[in-house]
Biopython code that builds the backbone (N, CA, C, O; Angstrom):
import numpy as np
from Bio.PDB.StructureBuilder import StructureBuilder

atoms = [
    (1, "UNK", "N", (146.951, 38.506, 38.884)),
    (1, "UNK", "CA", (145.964, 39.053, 39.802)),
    (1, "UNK", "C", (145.898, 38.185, 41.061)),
    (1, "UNK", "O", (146.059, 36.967, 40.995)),
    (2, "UNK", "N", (145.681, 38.773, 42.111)),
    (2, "UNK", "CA", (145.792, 37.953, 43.328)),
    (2, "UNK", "C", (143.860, 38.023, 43.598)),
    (2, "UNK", "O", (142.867, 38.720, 43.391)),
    (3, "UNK", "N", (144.463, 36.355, 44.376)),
    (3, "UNK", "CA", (143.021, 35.550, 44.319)),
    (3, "UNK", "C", (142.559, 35.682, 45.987)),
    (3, "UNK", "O", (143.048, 34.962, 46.857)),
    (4, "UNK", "N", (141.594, 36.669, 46.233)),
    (4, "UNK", "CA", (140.997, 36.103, 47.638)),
    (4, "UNK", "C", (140.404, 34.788, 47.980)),
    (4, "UNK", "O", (139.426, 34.463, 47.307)),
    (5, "UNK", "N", (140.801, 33.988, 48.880)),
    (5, "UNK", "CA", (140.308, 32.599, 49.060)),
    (5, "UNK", "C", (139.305, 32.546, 49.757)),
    (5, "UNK", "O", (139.292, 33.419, 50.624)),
    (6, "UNK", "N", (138.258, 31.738, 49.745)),
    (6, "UNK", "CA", (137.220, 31.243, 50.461)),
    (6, "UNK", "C", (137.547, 30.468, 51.679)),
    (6, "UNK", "O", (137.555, 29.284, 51.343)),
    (7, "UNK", "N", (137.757, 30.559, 52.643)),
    (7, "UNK", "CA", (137.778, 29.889, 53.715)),
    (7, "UNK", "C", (136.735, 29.322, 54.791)),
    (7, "UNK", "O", (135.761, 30.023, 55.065)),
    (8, "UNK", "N", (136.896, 28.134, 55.383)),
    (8, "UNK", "CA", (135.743, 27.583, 55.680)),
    (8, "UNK", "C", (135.584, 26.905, 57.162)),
    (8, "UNK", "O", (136.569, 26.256, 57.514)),
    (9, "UNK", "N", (134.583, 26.955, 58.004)),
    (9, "UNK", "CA", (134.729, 25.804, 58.983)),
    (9, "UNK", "C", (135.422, 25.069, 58.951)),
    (9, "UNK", "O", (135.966, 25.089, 60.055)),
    (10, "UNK", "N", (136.050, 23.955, 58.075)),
    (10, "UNK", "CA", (137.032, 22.538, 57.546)),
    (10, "UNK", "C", (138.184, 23.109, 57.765)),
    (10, "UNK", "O", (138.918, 22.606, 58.616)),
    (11, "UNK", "N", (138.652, 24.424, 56.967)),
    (11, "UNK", "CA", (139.709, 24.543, 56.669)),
    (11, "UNK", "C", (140.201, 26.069, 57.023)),
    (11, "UNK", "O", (140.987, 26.779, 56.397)),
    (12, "UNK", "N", (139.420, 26.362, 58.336)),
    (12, "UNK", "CA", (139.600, 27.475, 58.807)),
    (12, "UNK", "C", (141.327, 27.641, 59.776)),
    (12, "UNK", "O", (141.919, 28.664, 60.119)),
    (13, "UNK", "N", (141.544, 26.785, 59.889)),
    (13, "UNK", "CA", (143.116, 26.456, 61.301)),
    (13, "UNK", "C", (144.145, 26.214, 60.332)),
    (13, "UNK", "O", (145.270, 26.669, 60.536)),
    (14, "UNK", "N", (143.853, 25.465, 59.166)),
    (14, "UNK", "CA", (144.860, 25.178, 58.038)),
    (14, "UNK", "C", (145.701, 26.728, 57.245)),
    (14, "UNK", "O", (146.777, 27.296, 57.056)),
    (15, "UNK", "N", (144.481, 26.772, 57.057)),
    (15, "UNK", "CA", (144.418, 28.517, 55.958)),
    (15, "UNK", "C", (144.701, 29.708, 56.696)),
    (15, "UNK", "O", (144.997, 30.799, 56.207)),
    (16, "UNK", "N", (144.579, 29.401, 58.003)),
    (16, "UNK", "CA", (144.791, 30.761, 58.851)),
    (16, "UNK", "C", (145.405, 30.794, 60.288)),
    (16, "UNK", "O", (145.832, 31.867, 60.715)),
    (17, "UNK", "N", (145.470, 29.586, 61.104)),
    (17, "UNK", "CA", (146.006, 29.676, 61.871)),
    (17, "UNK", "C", (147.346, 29.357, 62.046)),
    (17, "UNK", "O", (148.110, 29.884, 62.854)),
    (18, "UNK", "N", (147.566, 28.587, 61.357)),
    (18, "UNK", "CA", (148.660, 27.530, 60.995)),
    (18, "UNK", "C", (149.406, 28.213, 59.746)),
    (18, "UNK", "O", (150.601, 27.916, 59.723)),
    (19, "UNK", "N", (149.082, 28.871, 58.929)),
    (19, "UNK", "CA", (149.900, 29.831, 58.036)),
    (19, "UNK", "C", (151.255, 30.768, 58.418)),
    (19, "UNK", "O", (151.347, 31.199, 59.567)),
    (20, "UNK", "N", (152.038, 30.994, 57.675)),
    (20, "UNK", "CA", (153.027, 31.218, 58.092)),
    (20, "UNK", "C", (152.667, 33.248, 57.664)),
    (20, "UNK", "O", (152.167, 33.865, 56.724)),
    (21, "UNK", "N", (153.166, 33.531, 58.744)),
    (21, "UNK", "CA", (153.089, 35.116, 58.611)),
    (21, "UNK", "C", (151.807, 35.844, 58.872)),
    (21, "UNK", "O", (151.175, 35.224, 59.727)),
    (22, "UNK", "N", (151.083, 37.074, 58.410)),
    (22, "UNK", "CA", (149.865, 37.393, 58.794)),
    (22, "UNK", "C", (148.757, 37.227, 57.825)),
    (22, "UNK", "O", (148.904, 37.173, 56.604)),
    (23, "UNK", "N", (148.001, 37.175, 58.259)),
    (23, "UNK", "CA", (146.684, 36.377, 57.365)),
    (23, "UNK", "C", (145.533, 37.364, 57.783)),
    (23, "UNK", "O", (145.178, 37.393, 58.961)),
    (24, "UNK", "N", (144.906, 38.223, 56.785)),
    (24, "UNK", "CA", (143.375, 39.378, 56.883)),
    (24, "UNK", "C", (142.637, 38.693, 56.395)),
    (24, "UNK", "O", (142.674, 38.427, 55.194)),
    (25, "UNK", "N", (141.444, 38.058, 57.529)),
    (25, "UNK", "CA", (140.350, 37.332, 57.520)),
    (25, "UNK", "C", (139.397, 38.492, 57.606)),
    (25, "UNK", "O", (139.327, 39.319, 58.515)),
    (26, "UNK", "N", (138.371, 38.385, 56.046)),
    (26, "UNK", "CA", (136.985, 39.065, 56.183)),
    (26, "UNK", "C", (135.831, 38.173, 56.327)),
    (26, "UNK", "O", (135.379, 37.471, 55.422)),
    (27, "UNK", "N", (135.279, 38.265, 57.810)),
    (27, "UNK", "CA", (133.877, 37.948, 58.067)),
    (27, "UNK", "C", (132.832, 38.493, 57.053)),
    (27, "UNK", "O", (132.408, 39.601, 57.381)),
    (28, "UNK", "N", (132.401, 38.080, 56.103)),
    (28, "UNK", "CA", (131.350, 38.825, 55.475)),
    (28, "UNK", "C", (129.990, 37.720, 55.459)),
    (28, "UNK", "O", (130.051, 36.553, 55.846)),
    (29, "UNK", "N", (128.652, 38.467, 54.861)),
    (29, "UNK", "CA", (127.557, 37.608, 54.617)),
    (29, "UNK", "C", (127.317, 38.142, 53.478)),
    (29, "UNK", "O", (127.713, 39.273, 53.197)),
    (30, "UNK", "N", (126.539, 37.292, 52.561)),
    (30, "UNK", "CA", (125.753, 38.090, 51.711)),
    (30, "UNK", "C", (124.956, 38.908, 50.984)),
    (30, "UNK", "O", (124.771, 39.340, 49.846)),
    (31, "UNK", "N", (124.449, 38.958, 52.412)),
    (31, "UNK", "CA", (123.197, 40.058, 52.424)),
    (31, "UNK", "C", (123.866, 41.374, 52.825)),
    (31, "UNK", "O", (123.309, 42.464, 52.699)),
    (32, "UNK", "N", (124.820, 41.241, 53.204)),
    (32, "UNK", "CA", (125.472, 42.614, 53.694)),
    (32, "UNK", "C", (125.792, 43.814, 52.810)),
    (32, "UNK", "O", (126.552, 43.581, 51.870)),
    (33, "UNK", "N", (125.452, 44.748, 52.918)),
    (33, "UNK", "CA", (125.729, 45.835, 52.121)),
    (33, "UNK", "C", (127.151, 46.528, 51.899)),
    (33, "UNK", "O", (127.735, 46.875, 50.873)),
    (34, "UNK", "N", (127.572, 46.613, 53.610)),
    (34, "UNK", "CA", (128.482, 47.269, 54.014)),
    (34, "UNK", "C", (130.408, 46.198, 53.323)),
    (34, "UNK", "O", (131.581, 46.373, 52.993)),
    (35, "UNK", "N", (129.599, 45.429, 53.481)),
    (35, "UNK", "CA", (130.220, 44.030, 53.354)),
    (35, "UNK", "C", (131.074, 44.547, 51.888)),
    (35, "UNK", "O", (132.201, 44.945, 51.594)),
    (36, "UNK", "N", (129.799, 44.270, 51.219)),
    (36, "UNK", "CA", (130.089, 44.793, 49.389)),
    (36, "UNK", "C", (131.201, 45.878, 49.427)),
    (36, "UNK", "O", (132.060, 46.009, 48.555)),
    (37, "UNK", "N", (131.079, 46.638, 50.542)),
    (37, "UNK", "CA", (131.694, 48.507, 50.417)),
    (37, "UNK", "C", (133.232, 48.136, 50.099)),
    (37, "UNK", "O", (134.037, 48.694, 49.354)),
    (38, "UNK", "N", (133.368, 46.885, 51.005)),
    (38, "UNK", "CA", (135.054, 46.795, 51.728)),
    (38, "UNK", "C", (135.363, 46.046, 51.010)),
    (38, "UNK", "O", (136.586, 45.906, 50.978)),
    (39, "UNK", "N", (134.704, 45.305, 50.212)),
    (39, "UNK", "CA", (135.634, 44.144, 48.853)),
    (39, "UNK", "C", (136.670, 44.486, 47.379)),
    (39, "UNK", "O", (137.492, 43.872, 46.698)),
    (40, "UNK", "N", (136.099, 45.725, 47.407)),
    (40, "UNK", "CA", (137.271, 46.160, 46.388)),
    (40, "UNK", "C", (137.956, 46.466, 47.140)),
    (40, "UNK", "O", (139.103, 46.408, 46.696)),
    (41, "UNK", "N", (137.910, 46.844, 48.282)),
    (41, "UNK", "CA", (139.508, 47.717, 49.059)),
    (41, "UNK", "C", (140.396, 46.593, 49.336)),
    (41, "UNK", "O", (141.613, 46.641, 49.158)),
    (42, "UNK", "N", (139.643, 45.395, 49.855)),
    (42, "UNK", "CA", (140.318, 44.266, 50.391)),
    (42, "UNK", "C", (140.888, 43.602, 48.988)),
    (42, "UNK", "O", (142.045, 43.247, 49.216)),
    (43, "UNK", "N", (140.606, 43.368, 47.942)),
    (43, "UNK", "CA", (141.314, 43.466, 46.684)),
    (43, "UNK", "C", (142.273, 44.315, 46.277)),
    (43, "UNK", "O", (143.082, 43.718, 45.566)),
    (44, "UNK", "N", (142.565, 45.600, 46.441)),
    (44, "UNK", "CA", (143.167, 46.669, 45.961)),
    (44, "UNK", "C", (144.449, 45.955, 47.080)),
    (44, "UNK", "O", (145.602, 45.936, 46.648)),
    (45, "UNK", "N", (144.195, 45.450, 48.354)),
    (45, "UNK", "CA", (144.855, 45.530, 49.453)),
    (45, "UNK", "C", (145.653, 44.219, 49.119)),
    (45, "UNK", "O", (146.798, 44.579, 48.843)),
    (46, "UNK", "N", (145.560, 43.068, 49.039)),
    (46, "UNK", "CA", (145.306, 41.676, 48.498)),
    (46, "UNK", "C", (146.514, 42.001, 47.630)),
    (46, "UNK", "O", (147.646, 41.621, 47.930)),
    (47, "UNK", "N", (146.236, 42.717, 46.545)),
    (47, "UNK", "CA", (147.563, 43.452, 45.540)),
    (47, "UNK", "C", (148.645, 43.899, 45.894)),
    (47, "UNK", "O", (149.750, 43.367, 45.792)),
    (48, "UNK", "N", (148.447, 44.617, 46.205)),
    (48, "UNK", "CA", (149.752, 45.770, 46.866)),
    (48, "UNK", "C", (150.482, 44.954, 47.967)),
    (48, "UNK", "O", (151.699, 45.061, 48.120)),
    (49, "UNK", "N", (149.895, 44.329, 48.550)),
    (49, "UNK", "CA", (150.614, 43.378, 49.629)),
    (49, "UNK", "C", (150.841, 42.148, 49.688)),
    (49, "UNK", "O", (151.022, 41.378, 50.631)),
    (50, "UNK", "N", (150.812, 42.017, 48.474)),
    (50, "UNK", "CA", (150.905, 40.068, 47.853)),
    (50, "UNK", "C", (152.353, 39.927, 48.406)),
    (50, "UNK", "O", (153.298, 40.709, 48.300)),
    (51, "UNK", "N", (152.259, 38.526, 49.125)),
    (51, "UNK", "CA", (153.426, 37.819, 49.346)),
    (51, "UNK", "C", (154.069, 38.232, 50.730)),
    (51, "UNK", "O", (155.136, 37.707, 51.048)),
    (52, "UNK", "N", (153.227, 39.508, 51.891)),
    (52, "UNK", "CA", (153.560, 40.115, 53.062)),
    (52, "UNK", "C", (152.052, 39.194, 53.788)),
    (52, "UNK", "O", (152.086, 38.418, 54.743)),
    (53, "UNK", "N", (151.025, 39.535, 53.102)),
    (53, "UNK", "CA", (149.920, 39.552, 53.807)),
    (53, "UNK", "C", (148.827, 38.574, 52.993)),
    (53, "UNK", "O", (148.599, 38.888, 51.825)),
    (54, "UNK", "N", (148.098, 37.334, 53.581)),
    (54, "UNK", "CA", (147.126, 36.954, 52.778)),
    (54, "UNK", "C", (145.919, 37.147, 53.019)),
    (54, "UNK", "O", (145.555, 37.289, 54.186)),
    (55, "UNK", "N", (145.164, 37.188, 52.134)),
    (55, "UNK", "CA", (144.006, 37.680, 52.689)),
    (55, "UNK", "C", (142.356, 36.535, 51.937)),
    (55, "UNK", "O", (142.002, 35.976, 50.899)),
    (56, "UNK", "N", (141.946, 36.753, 53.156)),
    (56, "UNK", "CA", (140.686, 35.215, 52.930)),
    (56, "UNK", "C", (139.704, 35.715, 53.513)),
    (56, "UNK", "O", (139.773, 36.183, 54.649)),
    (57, "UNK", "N", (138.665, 35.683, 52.814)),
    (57, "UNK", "CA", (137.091, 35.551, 53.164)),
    (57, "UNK", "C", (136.775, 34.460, 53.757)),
    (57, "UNK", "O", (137.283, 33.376, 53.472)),
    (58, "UNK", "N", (135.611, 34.690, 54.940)),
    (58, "UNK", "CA", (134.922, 34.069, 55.827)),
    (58, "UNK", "C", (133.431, 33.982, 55.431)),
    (58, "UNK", "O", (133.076, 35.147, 55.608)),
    (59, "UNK", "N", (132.505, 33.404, 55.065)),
    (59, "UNK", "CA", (131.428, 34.050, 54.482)),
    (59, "UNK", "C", (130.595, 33.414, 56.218)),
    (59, "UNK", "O", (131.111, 32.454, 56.790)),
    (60, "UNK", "N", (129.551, 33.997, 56.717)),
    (60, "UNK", "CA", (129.351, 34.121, 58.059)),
    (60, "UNK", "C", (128.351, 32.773, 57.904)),
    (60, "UNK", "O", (128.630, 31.639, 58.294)),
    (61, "UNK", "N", (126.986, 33.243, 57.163)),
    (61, "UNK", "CA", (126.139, 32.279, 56.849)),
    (61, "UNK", "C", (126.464, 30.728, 56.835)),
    (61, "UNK", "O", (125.939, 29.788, 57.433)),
    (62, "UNK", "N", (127.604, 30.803, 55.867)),
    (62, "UNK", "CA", (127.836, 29.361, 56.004)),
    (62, "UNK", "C", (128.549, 28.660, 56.327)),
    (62, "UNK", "O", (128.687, 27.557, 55.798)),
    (63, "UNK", "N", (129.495, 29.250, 57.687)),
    (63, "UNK", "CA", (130.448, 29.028, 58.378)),
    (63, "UNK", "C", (130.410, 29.191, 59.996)),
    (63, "UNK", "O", (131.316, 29.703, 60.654)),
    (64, "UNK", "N", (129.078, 28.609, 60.569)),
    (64, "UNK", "CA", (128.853, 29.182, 61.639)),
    (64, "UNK", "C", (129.821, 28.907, 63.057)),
    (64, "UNK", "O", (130.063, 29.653, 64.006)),
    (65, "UNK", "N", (130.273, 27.444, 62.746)),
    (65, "UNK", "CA", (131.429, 27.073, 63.750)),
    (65, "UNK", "C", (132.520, 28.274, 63.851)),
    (65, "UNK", "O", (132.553, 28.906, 64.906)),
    (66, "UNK", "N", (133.190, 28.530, 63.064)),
    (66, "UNK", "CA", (134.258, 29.705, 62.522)),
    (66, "UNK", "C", (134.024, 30.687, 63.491)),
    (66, "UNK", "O", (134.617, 30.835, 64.560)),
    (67, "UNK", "N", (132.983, 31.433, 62.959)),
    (67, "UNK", "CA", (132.144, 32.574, 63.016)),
    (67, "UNK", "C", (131.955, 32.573, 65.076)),
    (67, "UNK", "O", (132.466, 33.388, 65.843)),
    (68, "UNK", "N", (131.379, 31.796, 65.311)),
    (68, "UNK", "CA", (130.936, 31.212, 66.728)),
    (68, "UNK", "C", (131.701, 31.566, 67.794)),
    (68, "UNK", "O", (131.446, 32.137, 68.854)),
    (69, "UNK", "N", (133.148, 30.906, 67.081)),
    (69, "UNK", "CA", (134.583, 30.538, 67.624)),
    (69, "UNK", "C", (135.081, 31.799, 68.073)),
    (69, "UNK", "O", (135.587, 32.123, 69.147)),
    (70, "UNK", "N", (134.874, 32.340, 67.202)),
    (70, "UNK", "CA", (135.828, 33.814, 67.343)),
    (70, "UNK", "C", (134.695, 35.011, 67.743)),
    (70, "UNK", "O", (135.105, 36.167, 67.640)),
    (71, "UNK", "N", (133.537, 34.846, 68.114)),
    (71, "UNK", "CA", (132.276, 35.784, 68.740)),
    (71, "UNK", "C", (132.384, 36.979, 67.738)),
    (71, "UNK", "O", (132.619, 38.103, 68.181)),
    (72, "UNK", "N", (132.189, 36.726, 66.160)),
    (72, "UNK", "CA", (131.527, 37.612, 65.204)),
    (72, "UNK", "C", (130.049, 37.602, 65.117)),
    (72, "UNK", "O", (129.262, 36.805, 64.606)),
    (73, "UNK", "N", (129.897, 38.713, 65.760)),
    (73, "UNK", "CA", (128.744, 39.313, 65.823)),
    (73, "UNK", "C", (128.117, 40.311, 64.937)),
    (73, "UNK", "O", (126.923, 40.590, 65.049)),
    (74, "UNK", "N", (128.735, 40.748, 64.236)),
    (74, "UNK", "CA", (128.926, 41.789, 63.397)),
    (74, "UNK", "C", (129.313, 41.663, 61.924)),
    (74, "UNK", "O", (129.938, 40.604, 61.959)),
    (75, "UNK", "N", (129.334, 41.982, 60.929)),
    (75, "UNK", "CA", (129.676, 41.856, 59.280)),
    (75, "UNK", "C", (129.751, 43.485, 58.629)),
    (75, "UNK", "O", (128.908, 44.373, 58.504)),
    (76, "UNK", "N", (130.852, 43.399, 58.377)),
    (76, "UNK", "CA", (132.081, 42.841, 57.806)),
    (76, "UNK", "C", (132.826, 43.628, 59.202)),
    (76, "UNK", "O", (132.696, 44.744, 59.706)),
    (77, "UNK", "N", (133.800, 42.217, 59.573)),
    (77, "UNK", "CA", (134.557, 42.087, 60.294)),
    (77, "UNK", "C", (135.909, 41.673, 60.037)),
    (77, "UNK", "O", (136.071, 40.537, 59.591)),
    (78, "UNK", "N", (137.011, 42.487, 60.267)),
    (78, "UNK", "CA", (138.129, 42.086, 59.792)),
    (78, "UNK", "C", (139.124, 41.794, 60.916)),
    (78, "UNK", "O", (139.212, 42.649, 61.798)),
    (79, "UNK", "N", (139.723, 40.933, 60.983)),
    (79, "UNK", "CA", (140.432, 39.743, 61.493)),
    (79, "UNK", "C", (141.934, 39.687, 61.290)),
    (79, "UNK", "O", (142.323, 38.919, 60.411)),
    (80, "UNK", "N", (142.916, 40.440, 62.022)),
    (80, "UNK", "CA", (144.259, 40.300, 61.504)),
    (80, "UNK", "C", (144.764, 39.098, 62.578)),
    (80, "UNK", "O", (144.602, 39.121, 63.798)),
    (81, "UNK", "N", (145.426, 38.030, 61.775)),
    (81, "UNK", "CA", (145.922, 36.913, 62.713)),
    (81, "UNK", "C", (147.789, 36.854, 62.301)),
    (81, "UNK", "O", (148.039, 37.329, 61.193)),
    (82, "UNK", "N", (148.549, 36.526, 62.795)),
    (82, "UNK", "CA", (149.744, 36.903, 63.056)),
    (82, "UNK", "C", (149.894, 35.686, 63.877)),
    (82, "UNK", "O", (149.420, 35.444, 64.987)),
    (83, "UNK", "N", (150.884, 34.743, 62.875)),
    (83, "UNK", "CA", (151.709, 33.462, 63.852)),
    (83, "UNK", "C", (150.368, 32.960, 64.981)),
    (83, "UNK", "O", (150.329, 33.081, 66.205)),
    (84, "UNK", "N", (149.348, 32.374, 64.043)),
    (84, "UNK", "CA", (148.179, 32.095, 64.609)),
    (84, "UNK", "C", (147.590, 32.715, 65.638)),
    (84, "UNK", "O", (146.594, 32.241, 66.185)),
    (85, "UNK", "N", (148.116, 33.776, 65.982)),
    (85, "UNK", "CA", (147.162, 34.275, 66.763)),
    (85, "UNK", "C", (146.337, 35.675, 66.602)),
    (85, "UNK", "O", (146.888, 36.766, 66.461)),
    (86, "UNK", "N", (145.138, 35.498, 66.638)),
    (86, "UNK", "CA", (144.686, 37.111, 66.721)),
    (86, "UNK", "C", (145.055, 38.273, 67.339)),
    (86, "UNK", "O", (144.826, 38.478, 68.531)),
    (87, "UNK", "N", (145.781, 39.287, 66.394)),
    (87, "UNK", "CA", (146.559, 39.968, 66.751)),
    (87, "UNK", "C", (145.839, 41.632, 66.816)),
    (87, "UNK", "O", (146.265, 42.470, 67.612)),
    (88, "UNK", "N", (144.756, 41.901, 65.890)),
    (88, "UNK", "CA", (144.038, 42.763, 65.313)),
    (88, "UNK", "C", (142.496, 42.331, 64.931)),
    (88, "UNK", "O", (142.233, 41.333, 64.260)),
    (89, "UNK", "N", (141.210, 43.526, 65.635)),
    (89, "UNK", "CA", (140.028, 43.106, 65.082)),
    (89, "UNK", "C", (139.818, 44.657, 64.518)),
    (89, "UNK", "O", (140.464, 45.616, 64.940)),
    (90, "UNK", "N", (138.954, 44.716, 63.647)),
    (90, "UNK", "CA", (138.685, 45.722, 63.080)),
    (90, "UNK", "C", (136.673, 45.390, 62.794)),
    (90, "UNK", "O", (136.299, 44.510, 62.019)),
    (91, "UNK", "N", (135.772, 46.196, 63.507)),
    (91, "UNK", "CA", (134.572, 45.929, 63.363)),
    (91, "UNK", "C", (133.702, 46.920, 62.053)),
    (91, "UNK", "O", (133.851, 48.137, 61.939)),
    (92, "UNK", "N", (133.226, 46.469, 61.577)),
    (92, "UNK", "CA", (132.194, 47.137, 60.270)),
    (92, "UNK", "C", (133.169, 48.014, 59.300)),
    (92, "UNK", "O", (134.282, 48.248, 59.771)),
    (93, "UNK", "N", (132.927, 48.450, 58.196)),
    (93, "UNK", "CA", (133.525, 48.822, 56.805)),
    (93, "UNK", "C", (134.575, 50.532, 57.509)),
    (93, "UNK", "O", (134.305, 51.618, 58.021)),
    (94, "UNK", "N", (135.579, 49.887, 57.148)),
    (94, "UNK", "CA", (136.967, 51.313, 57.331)),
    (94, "UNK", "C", (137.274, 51.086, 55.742)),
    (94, "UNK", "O", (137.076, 50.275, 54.838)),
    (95, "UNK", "N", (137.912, 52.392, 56.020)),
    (95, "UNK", "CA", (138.481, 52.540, 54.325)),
    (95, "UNK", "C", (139.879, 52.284, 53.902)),
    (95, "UNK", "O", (140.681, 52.282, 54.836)),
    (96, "UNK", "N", (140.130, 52.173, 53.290)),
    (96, "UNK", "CA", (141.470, 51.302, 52.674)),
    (96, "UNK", "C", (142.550, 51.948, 53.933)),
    (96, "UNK", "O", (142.635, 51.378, 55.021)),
    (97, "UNK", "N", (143.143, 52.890, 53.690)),
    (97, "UNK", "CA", (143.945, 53.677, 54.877)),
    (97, "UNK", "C", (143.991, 53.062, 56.465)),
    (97, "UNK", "O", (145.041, 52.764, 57.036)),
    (98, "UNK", "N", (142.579, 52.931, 57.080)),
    (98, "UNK", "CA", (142.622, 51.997, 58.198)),
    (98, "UNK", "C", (143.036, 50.995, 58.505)),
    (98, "UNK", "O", (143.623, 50.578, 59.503)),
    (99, "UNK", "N", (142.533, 50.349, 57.090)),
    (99, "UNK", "CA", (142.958, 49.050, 57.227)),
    (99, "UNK", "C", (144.190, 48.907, 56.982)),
    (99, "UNK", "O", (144.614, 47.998, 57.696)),
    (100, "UNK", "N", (144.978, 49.332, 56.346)),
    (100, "UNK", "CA", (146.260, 49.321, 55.833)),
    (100, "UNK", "C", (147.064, 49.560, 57.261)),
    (100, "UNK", "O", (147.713, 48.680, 57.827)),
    (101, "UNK", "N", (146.909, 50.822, 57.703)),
    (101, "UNK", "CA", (147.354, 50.898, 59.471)),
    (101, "UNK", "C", (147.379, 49.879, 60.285)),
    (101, "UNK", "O", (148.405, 49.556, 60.885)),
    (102, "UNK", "N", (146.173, 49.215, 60.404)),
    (102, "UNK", "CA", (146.048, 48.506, 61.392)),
    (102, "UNK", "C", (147.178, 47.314, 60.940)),
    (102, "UNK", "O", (147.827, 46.725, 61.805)),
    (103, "UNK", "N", (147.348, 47.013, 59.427)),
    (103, "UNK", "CA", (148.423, 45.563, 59.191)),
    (103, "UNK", "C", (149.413, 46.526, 58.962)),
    (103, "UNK", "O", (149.973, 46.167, 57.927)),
    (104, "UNK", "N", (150.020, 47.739, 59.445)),
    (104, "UNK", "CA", (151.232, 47.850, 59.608)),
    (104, "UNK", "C", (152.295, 47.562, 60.240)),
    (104, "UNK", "O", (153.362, 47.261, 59.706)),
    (105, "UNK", "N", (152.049, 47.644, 61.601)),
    (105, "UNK", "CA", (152.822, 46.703, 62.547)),
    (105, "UNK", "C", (153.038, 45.027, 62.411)),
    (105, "UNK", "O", (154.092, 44.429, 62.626)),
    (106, "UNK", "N", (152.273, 44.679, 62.165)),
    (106, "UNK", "CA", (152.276, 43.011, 61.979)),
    (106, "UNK", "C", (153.110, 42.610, 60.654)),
    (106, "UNK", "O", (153.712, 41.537, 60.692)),
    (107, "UNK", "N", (153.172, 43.242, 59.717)),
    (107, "UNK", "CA", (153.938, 43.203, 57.873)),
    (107, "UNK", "C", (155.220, 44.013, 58.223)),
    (107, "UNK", "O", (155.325, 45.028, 58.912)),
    (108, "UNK", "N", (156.514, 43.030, 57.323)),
    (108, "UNK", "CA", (157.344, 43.378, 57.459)),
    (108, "UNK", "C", (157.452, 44.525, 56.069)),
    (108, "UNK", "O", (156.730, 44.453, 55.075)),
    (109, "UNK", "N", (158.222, 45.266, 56.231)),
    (109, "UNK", "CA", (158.671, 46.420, 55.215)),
    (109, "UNK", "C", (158.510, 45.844, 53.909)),
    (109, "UNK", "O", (158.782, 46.503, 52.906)),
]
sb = StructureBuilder()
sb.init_structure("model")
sb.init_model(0)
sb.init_chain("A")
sb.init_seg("    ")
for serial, (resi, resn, name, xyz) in enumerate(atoms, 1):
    if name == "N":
        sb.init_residue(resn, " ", resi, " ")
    sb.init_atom(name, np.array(xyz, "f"), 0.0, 1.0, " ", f" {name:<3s}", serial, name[0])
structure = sb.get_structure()
């Protein structure tokens, strides 16, 4: 089973910028509802694309430098980064299909 990682202020440039290939960062909080909607998809997604695409949670609350950095304003926010750079934003809960689109171009076959 593939493991979504926790990523953090500390180890936010390590885990994601500096990674090799594309990396789907979810801004989420806890209190978020919408948040909850998109976590099995981002799991289902996490699967199917193990070893193209990694994928890491941001939790907002307790990552405010992160969060700051990149002007998330919004939850759940998804974050496609590509050879460190932000390549793709995706704002509030899309459904598996969207998201999958949007990391099509960036993932190789």
């Amino acid at each position: 089973m593939t493991t979504i990682n926790d990523v953090t202020d500390e180890t936010f440039s390590s885990e994601v910028l500096d990674a090799p290939g594309v990396v789907l960062v979810d801004f989420w909080a806890p209190w978020c509802r919408p948040c909850t909607q998109v976590e099995p998809v981002l799991n289902e997604l996490a699967a199917e694309l193990e070893g193209r695409v990694r994928v890491v949670k941001v939790n907002t609350d307790d990552n405010p430098l992160v969060t700051q950095r990149f002007g998330i304003t919004s939850v759940p926010t998804l974050m496609i980064v590509a050879g460190g750079e932000v390549v793709s934003q995706l704002i509030g809960a899309r459904p598996k299909a969207a998201i999958r689109e949007a990391l099509t171009s960036h993932v190789a076959a």
